[in-house]
Steps between C-alpha positions, in 0.01 A plus 500: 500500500204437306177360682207318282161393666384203313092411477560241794473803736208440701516849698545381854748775591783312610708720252332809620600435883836443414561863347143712403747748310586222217188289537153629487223221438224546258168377429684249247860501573719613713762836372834575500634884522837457381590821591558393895685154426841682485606448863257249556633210328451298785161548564418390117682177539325395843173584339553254222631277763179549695219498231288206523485428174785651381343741254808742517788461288822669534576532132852695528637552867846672361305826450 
């Protein structure tokens, strides 16, 4: 699964609540640490289900 945060991201966090190992907001975007989304596929999708302005894209959810 590959996870890109596009410039929409306005940092509120909604990501970040879902699963702070993955997401991690910034001062300009929110991150990704890819090396917890094995196992947590789930929690990647309902953040991109969640984000209000849906600034993360799942670009490859085979891997």
């Amino acid at each position: 699964m590959h996870i890109i945060i596009t410039d929409e991201c306005v940092n509120c966090g909604a990501c970040e609540a879902i699963n702070p190992k993955i997401f991690s907001v910034d001062t300009n975007l929110a991150k990704v640490n890819s090396k917890y989304i094995k196992g947590n596929e789930q929690d990647c999708i309902d953040a991109a289900l969640i984000c209000p302005v849906n600034a993360i894209w799942i670009d490859d959810i085979s891997n």
